[in-house]
Short mmCIF file of the C-alpha atoms (twelve columns), coordinates in Angstrom:
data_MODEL
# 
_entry.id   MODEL 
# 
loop_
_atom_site.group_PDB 
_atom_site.id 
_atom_site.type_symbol 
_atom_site.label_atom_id 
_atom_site.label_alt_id 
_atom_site.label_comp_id 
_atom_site.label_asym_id 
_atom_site.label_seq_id 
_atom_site.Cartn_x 
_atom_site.Cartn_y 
_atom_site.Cartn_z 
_atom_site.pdbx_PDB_model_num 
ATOM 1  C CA . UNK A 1  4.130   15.358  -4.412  1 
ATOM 2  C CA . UNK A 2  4.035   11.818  -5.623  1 
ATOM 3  C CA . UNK A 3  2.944   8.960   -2.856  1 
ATOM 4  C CA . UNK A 4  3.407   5.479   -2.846  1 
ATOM 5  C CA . UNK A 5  1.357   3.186   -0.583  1 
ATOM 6  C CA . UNK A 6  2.392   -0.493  -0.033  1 
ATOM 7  C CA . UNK A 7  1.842   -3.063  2.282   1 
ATOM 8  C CA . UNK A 8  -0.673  -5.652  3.607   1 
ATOM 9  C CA . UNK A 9  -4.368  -4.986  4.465   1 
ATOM 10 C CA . UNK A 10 -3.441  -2.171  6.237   1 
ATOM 11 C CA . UNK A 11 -2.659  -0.452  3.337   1 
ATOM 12 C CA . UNK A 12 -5.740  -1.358  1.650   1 
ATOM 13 C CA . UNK A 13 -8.804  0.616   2.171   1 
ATOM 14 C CA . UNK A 14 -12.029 -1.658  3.236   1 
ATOM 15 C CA . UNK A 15 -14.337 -1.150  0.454   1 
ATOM 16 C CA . UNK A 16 -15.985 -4.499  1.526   1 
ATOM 17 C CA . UNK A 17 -17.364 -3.608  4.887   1 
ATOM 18 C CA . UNK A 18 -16.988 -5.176  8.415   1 
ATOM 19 C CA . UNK A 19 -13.781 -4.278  10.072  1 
ATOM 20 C CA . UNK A 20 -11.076 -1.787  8.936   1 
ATOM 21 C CA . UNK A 21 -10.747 2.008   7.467   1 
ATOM 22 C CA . UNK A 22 -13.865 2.750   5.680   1 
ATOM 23 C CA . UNK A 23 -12.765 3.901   2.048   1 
ATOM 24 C CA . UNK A 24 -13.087 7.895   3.164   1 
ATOM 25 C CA . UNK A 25 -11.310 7.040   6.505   1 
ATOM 26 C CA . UNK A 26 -8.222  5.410   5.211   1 
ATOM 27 C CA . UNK A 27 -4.778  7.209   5.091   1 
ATOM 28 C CA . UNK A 28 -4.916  7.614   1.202   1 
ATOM 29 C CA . UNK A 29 -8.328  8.998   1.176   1 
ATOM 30 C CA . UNK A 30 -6.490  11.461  3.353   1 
ATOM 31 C CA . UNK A 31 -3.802  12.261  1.454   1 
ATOM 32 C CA . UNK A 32 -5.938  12.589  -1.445  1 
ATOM 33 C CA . UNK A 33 -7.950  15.474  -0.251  1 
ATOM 34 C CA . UNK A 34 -4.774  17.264  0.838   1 
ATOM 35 C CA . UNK A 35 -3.749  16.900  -3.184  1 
ATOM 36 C CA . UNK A 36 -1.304  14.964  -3.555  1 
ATOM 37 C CA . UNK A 37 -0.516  12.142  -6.034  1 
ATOM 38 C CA . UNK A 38 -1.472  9.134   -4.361  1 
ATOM 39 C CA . UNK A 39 -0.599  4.986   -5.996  1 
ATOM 40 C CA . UNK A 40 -1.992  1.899   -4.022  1 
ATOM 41 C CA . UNK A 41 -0.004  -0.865  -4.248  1 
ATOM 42 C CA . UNK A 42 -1.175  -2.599  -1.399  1 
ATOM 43 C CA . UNK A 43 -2.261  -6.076  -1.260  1 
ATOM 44 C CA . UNK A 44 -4.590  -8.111  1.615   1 
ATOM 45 C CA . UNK A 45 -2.697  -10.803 2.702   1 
ATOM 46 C CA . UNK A 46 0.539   -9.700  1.391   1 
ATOM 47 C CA . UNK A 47 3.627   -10.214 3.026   1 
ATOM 48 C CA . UNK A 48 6.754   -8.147  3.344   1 
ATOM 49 C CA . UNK A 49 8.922   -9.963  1.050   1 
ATOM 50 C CA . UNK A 50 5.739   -9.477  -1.727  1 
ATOM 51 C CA . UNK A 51 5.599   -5.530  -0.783  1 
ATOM 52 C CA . UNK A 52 9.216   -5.220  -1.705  1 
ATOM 53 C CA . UNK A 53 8.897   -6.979  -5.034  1 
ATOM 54 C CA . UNK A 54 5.574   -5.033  -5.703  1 
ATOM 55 C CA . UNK A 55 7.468   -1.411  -4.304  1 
ATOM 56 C CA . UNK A 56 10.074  -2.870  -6.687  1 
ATOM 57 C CA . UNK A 57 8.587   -3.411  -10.183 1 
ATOM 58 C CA . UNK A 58 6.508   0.017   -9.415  1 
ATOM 59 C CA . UNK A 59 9.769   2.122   -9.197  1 
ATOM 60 C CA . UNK A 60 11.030  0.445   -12.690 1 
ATOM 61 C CA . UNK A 61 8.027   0.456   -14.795 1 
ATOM 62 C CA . UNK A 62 7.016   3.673   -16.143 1 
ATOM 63 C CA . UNK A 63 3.775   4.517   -14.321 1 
ATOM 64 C CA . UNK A 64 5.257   7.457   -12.274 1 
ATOM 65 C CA . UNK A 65 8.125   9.482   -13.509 1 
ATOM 66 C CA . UNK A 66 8.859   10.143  -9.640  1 
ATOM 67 C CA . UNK A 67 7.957   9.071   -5.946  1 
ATOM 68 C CA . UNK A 68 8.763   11.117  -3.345  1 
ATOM 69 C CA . UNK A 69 7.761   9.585   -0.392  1 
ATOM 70 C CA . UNK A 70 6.562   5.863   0.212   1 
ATOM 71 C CA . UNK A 71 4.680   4.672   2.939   1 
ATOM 72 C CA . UNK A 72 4.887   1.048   3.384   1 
ATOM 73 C CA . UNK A 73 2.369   -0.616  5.938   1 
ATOM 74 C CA . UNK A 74 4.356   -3.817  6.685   1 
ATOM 75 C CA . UNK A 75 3.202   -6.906  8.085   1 
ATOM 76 C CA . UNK A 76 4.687   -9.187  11.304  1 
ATOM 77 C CA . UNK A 77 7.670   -11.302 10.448  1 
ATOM 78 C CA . UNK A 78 5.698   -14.855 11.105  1 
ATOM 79 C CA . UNK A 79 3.757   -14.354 7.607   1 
ATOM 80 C CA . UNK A 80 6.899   -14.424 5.679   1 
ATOM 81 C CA . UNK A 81 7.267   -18.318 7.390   1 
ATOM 82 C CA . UNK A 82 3.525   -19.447 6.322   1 
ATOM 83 C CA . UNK A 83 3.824   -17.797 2.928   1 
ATOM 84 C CA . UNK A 84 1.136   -14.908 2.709   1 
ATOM 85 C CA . UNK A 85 0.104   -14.316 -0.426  1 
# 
């Protein structure tokens, strides 16, 4: 089974430190170790409108020939207004 994972920080494991999911604690490190096909599209700071382009241009490029489930952490509406990244 093929996942995709999109979204803001949440998405993104903390490989940095200080707060948030410690690499081995984060949902895809999860997933991973119950096998299955795991993508990370997520970006910090992203917003919603961002996710959907990224979630976009994933599906039509040919990096997966299918995606079964995706799992989209999305981010609070206000973002979208100051621009995100």
């Amino acid at each position: 089974m093929n996942i995709l994972i999109a979204g803001d920080s949440w998405g993104m494991p903390n490989y940095y430190g200080g707060s948030g999911a410690k690499p081995h604690e984060h949902t895809e490190w999860y997933l991973r170790k119950k096998g299955y096909n795991v993508h990370n599209i997520s970006y910090n700071g992203g917003t919603n409108k961002n996710s959907i382009t990224r979630i976009d241009n994933f599906l039509q490029s040919e990096c997966w020939e299918k995606t079964d489930w995706i799992l989209w952490f999305h981010t609070e509406f206000p973002r979208e207004i100051s621009g995100g990244v």
